[in-house]
C-alpha positions as a Python dict, from the first residue, in 0.01 Angstrom:
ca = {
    (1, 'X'): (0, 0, 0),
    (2, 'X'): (120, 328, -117),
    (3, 'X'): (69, 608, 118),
    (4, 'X'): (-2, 933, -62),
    (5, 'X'): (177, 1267, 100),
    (6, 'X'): (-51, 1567, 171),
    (7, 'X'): (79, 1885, -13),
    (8, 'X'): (79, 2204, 74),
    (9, 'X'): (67, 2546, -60),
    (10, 'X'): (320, 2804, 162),
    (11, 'X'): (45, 3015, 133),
    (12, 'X'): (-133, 2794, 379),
    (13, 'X'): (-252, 2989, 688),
    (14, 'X'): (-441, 2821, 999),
    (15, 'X'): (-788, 3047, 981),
    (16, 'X'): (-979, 3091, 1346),
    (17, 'X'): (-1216, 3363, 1423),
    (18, 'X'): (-1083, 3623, 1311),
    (19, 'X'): (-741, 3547, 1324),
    (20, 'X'): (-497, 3382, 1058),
    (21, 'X'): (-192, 3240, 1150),
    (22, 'X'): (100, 3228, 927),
    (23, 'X'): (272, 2874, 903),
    (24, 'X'): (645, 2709, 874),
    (25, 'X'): (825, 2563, 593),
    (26, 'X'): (719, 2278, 589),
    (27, 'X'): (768, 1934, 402),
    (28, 'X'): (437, 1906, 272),
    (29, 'X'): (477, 2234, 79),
    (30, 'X'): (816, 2188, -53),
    (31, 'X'): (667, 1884, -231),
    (32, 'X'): (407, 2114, -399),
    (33, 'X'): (637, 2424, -402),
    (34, 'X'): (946, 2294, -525),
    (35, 'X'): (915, 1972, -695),
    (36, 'X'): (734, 2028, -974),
    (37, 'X'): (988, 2326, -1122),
    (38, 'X'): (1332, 2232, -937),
    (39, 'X'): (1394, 1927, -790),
    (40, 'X'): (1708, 2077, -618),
    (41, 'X'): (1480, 2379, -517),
    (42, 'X'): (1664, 2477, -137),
    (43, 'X'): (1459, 2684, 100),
    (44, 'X'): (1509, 3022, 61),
    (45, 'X'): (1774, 3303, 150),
    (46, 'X'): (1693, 3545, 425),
    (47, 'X'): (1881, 3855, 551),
    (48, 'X'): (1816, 4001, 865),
    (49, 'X'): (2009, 4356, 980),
    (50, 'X'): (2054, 4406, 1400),
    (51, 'X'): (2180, 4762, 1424),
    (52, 'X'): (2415, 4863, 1740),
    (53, 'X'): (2444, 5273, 1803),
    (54, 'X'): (2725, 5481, 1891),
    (55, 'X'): (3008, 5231, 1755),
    (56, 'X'): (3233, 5033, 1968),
    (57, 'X'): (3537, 5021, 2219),
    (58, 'X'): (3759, 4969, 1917),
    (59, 'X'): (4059, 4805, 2138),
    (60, 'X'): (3791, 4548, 2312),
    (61, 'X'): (3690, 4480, 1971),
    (62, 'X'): (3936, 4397, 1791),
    (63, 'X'): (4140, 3984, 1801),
    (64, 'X'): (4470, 3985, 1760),
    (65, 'X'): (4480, 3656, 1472),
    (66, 'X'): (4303, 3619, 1094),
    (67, 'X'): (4178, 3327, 995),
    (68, 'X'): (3973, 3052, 1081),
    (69, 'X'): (4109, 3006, 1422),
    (70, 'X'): (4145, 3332, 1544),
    (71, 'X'): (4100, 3358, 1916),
    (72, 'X'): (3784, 3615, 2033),
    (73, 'X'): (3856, 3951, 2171),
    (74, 'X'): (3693, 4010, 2518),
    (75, 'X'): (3409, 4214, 2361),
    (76, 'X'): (3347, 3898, 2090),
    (77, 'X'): (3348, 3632, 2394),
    (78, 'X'): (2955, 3626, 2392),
    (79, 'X'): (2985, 3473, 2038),
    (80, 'X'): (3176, 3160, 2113),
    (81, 'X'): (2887, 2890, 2099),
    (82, 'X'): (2855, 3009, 1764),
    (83, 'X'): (3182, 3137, 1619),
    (84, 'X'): (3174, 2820, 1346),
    (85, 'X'): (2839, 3001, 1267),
    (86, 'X'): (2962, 3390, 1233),
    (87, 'X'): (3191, 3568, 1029),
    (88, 'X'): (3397, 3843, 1156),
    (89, 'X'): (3473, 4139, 927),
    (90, 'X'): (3737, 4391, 985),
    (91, 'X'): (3870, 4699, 819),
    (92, 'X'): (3540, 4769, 632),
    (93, 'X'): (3484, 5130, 583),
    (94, 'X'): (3211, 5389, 472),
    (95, 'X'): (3242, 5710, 294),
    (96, 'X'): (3188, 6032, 547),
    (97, 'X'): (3066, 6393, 420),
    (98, 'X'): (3201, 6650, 587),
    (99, 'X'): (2983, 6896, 793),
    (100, 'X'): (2696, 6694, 826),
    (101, 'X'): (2607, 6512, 1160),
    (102, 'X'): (2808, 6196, 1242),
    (103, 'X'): (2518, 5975, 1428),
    (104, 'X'): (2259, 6070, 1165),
    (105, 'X'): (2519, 5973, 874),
    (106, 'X'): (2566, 5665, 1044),
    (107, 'X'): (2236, 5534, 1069),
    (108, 'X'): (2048, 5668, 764),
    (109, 'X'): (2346, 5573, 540),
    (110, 'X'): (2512, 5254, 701),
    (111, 'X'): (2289, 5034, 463),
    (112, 'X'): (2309, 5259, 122),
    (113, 'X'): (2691, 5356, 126),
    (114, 'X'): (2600, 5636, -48),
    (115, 'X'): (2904, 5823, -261),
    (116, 'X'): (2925, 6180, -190),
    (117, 'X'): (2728, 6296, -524),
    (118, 'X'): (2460, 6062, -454),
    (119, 'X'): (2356, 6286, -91),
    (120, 'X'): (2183, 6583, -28),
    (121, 'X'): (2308, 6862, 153),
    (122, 'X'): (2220, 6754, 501),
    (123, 'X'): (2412, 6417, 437),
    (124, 'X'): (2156, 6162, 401),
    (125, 'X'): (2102, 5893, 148),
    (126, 'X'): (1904, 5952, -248),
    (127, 'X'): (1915, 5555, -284),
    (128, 'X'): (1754, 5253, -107),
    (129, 'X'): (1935, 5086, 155),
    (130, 'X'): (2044, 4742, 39),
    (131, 'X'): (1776, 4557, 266),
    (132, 'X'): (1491, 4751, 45),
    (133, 'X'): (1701, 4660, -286),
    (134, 'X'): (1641, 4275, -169),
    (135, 'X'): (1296, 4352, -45),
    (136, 'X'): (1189, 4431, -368),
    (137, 'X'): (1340, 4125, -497),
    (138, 'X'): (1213, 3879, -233),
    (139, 'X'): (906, 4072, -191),
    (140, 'X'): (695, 3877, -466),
    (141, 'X'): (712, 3565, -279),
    (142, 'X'): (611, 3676, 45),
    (143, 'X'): (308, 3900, 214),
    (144, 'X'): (547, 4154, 365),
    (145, 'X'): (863, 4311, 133),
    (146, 'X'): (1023, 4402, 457),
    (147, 'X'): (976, 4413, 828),
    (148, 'X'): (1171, 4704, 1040),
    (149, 'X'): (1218, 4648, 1378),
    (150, 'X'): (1307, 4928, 1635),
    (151, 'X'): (1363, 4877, 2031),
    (152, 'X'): (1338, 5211, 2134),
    (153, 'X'): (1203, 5239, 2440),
    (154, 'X'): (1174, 5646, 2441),
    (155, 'X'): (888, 5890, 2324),
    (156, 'X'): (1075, 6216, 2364),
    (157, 'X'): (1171, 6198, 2022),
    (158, 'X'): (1389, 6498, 2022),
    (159, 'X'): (1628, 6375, 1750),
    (160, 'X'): (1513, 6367, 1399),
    (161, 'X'): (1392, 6053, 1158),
    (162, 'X'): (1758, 5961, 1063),
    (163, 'X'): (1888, 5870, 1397),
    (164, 'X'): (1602, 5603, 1409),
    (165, 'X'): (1533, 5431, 1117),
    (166, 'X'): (1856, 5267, 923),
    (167, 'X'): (1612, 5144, 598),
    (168, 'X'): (1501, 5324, 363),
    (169, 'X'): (1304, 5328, 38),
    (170, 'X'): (1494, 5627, -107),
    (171, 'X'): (1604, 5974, -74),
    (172, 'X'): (1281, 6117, 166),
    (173, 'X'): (1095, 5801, 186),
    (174, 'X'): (1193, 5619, 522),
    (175, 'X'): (1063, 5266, 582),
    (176, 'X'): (971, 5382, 958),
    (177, 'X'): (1003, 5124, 1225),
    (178, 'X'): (764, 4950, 1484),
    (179, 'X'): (864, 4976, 1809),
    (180, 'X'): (536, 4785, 1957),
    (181, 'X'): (557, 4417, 1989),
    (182, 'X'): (181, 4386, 1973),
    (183, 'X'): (124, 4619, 1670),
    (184, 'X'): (399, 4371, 1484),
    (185, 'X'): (241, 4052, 1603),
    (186, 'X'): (-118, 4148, 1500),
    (187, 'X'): (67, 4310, 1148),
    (188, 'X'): (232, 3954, 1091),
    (189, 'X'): (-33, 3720, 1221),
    (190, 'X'): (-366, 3913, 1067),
    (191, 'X'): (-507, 3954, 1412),
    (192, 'X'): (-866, 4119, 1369),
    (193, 'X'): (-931, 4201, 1732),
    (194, 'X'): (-771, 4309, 2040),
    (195, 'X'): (-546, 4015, 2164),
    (196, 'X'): (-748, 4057, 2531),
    (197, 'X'): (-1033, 3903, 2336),
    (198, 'X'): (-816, 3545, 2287),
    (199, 'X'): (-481, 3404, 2214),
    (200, 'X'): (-430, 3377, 1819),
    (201, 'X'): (-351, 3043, 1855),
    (202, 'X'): (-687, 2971, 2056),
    (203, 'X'): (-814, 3100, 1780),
    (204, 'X'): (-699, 2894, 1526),
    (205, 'X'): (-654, 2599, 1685),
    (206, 'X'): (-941, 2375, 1506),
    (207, 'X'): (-765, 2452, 1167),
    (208, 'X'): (-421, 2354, 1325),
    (209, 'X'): (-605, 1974, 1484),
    (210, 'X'): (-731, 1933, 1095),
    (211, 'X'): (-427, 1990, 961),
    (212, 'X'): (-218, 1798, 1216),
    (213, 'X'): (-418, 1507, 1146),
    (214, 'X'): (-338, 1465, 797),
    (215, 'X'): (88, 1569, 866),
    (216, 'X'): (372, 1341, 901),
    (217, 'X'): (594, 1295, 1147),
    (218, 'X'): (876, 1600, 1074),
    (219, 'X'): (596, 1822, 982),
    (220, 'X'): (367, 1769, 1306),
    (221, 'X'): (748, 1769, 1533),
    (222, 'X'): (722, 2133, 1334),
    (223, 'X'): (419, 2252, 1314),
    (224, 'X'): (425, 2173, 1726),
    (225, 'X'): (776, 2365, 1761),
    (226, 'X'): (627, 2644, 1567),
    (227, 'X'): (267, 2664, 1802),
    (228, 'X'): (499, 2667, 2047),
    (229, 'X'): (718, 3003, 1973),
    (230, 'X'): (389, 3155, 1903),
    (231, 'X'): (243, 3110, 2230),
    (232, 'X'): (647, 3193, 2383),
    (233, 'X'): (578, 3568, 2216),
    (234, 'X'): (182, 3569, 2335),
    (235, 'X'): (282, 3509, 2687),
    (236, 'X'): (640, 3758, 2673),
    (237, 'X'): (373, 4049, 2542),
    (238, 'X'): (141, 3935, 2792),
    (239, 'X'): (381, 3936, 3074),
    (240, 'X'): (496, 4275, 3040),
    (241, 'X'): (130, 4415, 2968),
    (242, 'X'): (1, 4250, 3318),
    (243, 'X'): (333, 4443, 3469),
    (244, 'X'): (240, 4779, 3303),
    (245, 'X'): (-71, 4719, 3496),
    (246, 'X'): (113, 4691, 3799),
    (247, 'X'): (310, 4983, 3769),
    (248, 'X'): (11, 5200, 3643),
    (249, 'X'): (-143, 5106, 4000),
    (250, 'X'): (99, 5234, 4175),
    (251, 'X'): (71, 5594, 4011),
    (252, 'X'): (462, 5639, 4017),
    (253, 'X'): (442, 5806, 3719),
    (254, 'X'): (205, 5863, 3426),
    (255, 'X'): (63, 5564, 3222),
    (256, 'X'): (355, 5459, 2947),
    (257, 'X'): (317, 5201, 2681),
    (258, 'X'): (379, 4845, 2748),
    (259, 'X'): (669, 4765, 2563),
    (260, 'X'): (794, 5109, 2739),
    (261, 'X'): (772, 4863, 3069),
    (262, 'X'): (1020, 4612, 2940),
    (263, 'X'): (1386, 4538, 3012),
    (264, 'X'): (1640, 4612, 2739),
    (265, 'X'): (1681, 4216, 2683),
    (266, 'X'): (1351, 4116, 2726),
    (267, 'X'): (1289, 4426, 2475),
    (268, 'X'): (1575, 4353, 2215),
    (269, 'X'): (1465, 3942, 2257),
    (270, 'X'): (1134, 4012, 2223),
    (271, 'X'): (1173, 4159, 1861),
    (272, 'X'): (1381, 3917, 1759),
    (273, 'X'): (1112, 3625, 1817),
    (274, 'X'): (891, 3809, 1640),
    (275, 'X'): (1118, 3891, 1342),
    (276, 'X'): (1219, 3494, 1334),
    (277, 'X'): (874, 3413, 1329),
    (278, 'X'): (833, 3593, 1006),
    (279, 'X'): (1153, 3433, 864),
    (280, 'X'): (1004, 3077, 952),
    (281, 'X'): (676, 3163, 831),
    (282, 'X'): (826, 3320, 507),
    (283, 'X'): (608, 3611, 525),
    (284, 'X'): (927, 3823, 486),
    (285, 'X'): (1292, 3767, 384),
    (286, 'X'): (1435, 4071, 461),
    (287, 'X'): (1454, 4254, 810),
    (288, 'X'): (1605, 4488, 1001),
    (289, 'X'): (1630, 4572, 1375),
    (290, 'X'): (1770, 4915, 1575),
    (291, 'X'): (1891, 4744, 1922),
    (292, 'X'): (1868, 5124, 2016),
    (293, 'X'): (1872, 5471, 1861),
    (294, 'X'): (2217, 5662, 1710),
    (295, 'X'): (2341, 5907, 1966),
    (296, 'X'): (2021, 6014, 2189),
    (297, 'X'): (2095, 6146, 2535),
    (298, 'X'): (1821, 5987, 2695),
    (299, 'X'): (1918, 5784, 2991),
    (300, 'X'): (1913, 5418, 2902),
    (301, 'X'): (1847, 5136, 3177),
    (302, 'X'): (1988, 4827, 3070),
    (303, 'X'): (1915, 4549, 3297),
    (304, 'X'): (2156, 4294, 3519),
    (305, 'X'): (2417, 4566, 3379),
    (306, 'X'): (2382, 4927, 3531),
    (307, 'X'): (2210, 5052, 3873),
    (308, 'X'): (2093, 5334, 3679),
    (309, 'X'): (2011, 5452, 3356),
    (310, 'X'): (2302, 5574, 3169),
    (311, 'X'): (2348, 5781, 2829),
    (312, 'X'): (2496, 5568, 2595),
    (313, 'X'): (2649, 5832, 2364),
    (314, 'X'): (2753, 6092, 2633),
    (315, 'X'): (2997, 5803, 2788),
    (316, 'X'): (3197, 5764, 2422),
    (317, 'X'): (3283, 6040, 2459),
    (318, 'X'): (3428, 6021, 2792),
    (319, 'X'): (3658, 5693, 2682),
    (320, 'X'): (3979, 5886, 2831),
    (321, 'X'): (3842, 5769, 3127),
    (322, 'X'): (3848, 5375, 3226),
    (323, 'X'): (3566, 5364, 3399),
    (324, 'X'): (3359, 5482, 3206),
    (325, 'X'): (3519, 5280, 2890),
    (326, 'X'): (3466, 4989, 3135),
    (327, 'X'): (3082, 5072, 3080),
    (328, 'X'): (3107, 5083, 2748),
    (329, 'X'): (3292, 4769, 2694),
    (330, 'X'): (3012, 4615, 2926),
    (331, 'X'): (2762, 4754, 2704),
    (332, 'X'): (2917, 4579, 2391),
    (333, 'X'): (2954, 4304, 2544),
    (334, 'X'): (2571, 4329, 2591),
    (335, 'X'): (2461, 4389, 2257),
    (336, 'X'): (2690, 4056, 2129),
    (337, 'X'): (2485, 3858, 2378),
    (338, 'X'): (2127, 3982, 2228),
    (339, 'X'): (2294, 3919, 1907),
    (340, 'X'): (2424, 3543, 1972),
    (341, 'X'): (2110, 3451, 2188),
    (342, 'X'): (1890, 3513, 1858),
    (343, 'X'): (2131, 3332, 1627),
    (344, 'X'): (2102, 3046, 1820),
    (345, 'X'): (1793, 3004, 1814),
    (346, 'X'): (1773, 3011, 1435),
    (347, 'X'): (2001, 2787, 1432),
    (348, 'X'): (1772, 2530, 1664),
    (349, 'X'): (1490, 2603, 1389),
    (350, 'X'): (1530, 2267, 1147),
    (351, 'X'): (1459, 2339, 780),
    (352, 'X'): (1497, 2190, 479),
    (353, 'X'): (1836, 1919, 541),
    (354, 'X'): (1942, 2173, 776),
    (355, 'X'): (1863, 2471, 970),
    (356, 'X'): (1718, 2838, 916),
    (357, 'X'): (2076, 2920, 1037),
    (358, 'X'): (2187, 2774, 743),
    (359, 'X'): (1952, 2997, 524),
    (360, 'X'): (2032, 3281, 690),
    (361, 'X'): (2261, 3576, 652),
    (362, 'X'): (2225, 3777, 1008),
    (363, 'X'): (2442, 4058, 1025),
    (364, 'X'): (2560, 4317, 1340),
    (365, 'X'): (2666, 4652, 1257),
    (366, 'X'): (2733, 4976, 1330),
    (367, 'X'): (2743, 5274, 1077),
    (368, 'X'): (3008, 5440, 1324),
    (369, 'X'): (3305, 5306, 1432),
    (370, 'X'): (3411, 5515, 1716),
    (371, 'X'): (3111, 5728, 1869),
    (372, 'X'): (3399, 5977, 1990),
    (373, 'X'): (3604, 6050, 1701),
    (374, 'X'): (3285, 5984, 1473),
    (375, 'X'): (3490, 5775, 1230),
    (376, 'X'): (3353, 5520, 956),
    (377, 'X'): (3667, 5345, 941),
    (378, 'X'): (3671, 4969, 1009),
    (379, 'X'): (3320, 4945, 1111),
    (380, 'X'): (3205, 4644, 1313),
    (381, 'X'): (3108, 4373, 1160),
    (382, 'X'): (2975, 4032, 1209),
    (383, 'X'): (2777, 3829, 979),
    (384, 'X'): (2558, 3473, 1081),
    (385, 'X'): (2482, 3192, 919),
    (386, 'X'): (2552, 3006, 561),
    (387, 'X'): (2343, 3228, 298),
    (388, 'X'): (2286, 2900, 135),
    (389, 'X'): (2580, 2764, 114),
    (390, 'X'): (2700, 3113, 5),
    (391, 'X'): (2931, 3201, 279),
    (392, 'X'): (3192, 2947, 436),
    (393, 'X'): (3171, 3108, 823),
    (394, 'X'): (3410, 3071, 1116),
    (395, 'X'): (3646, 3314, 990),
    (396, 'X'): (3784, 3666, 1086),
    (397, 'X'): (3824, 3818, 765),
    (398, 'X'): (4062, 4151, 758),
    (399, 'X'): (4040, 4342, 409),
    (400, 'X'): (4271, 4553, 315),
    (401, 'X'): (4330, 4903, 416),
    (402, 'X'): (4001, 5164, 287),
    (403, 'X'): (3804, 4854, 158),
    (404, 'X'): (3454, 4956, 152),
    (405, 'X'): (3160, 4766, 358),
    (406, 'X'): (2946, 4842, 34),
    (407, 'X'): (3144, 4574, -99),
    (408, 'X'): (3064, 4323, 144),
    (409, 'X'): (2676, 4497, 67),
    (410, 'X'): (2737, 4333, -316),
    (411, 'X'): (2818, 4018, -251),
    (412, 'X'): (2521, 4006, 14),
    (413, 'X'): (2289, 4106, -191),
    (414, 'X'): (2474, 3814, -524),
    (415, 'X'): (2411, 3592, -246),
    (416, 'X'): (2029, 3717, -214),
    (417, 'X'): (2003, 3582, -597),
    (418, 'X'): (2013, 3950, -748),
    (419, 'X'): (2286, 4039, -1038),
    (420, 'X'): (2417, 4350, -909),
    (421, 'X'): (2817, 4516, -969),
    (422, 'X'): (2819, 4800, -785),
    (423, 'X'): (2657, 4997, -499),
    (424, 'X'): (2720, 5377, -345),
    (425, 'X'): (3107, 5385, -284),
    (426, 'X'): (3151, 4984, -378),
    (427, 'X'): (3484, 4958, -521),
    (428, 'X'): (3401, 4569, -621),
    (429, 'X'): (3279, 4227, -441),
    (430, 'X'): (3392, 4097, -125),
    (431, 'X'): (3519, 3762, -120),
    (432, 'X'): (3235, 3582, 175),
    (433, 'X'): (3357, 3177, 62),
}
């Protein structure tokens, strides 16, 4: 007896009242999906940006060796259950235009590398950052083009549009960020009504029996694992709402926005779920995330790490001083751990004969180098996951002296499957394999 597989479209959703639920990759659809056109057809590529502000202790930074066996600098440590999995780029640079303001330059232009004829005036970018140039090539498979993240925990917005948002559509056309958790889970997962009313996956949850039923074994381990994350994000949202209610009792101080009420982790973490959930779901391919806003002097808590809120760009600029370069280094060191603790979970995500890891290209950056000098040279750079099978990680990579990042930009965006030479100051491709 032959026992016929049930196929899939990956435009399946689980329907409730409601409520639609994106799903995983899953077997079943890469029969229907890919079979019938490539029989080699591999899941697809995704590239996901996680921005750090203000640049980096450049000392703490920095390892001493090239090469695949390069031992980690103290800032880097965080990435050790995963350095087979990352790539470490040094020596990358971007162009700088005088007279213009350093932090805004660094965020509004760190993804277009724009040449010096192709800004305006005030120093910010006339062409798309590279995540929008892949958008609008992975955006025909997928509901979303893009999904920008931002973990900005402030609403005295005091500093203009470019030291928040890092993608952008063109010159004056900003891809703004979300900054609410629940506004990006009910954007993602179609959620109708207010999330008090039910759980999205209590609403859906008929469908998902149905469809269970009729799954095989990897599929149902998957569909299970997915249910799973969903719920994980539910109850983190839910968590930090019930605590805003807390703290509104109390009248300490006037009602703030939930996500306003979480750590910086929980934040940062938070965000990250949510933007692998649209990865795995393959509603999006393209992503970026702002750990925190360029330069900003409001006082940032960061918790487990400081007593007190502290000002993340007024202390690199006290670096003479160790202690306060001790903070810094600290904070670093934070931002790497955010950073590794969401590559490792992609990497526990199984897909295809391997894992979304695999599929991935996950890259930290800054578009500053040193937030006291305000230098572009040898910007930090670290870059997780296979592409595909386009980039051989484990390696710290060290390019020659003035080598542009928009190079490395090229060969991401070869790797995304588009044909492109040349990008802002791009002086050719980066070698990633």
């Amino acid at each position: 007896m032959i026992l016929k597989r049930t196929s899939l479209s990956r435009r399946k959703v689980l329907r409730g009242a409601g409520a639609t639920l994106a799903l995983p990759l899953l077997e079943a659809m890469q029969v229907n999906s890919f079979s019938k056109t490539n029989e080699n057809a591999k899941p697809p590529v995704r590239a996901g940006f996680f921005y750090i502000p203000n640049g980096v202790v450049q000392t703490a930074w920095h390892p001493k060796d090239t090469g695949p066996g390069y031992e980690l600098s103290p800032t880097l440590e965080p990435i050790r259950p995963i350095k087979n999995d990352v790539t470490l780029f040094t020596k990358l640079d971007r162009i700088k235009v005088a007279g213009t303001d350093g932090h805004a330059q660094a965020g509004a232009c760190w993804l277009s590398s724009a040449a010096p004829d192709e800004l305006s005036p005030a120093g910010y970018p006339l062409k798309k950052t590279i995540d929008q140039i892949m958008a609008e090539h992975t955006g025909k498979e997928t509901a979303f083009r893009s999904l920008e993240l931002s973990c900005n925990p402030y609403e005295d917005n005091r500093e203009s549009v470019y030291f928040d948002n890092i993608s952008w559509y063109g010159h004056g056309h900003v891809a703004r960020s979300l900054r609410d958790p629940k506004a990006v889970f009910n954007r993602l997962f179609g959620v109708k009504q207010h999330l008090e009313s039910g759980s999205v996956l209590d609403l859906v949850m008929d469908d998902a029996k149905s469809l269970n039923h009729n799954l095989g074994r990897t599929d149902k381990g998957k569909l299970g694992e997915y249910m799973d994350s969903v719920r994980t994000v539910e109850q983190q949202i839910e968590r930090v709402t019930k605590r805003q209610e807390d703290i509104n009792k109390l009248k300490i101080a006037p009602p703030v926005k939930p996500w306003q009420a979480m750590t910086r982790d929980e934040f940062i973490q938070v965000m990250g779920d949510l933007m692998i959930l649209a990865f795995r779901t393959d509603l999006t391919r393209v992503a970026t995330i702002m750990s925190s806003p360029e330069r900003w002097g409001s006082p940032l808590k960061v918790h487990g790490l400081f007593e007190k809120p502290v000002d993340h760009h007024g202390m690199t600029h006290g670096q003479g001083n160790q202690h306060v370069r001790s903070k810094l280094e600290a904070l670093d060191h934070f931002h790497i751990q955010q950073f590794t603790s969401l590559v490792m979970k992609m990497k526990n995500i199984k897909e295809g004969e391997g894992t979304l890891l695999d599929n991935m290209m996950f890259t930290l950056g800054s578009g500053i180098s040193d937030g006291s000098l305000h230098i572009y040279t040898d910007l930090p750079t670290l870059v997780a996951g296979r592409a595909g099978g386009a980039i051989e990680p484990g390696s710290h990579i060290k390019s020659p002296e003035g080598t542009p990042i928009a190079n490395l930009w090229i060969s991401m965006i070869n790797a995304m499957g588009l044909k492109m030479e040349s990008l802002g100051d791009s002086t050719g491709k980066l070698k990633i394999s």
